[in-house]
N, C-alpha and C positions, 0 to 999 in steps of 0.2 A: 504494500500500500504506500503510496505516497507522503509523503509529509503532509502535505493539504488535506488530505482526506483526512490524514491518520488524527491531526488535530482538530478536525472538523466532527468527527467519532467523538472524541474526545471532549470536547466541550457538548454534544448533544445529551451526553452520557454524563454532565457535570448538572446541567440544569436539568435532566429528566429523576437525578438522586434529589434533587436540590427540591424540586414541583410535590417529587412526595415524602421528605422528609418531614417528622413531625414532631421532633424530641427537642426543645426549645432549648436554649442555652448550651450546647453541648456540639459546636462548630468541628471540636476535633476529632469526635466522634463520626459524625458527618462526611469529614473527612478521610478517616481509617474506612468507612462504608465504600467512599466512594473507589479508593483504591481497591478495594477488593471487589469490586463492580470491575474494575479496569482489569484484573488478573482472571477473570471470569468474565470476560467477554463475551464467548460465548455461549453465554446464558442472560434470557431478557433478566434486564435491569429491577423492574420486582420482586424477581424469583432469587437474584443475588442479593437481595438487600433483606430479604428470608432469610437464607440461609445465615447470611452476617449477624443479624439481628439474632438469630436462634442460637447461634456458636457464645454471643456475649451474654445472654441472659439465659443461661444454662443454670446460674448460681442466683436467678432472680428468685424475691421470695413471693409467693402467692398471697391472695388473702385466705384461704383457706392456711395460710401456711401464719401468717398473723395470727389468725383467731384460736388458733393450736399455741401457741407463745401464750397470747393470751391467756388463755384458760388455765395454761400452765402456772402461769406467775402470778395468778386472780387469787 
């Protein structure tokens, strides 16, 4: 691919992470998405920012996972 193209990819691929990003405050985050959107190319842009999304919040906690703390420490 050309230079042109390749940055042109590239920046479509910046603003299409960017349109559906929704996690506020969190640019560098965003950022690490977006790269791994770039290394996974070929996979649409949604479905890599799943996958990234689900790799980082593997150690998230639920609410079901709260109200279990809670109950514990009530």
């Amino acid at each position: 691919m050309s230079n042109e193209i390749n940055s042109t990819v590239m920046d479509n691929m910046r603003d299409n992470v960017h349109e559906l990003w929704v996690i506020e405050g969190r640019p560098d985050l965003e950022n690490d998405c977006l790269q791994y959107c770039y290394d996974n190319i070929d996979k649409p842009v949604p479905i890599a920012m799943i996958e990234f999304l689900s790799q980082h919040c593997s150690q998230a906690l639920s609410s079901q996972d709260l109200e279990h703390m809670e109950k514990n420490n009530g």
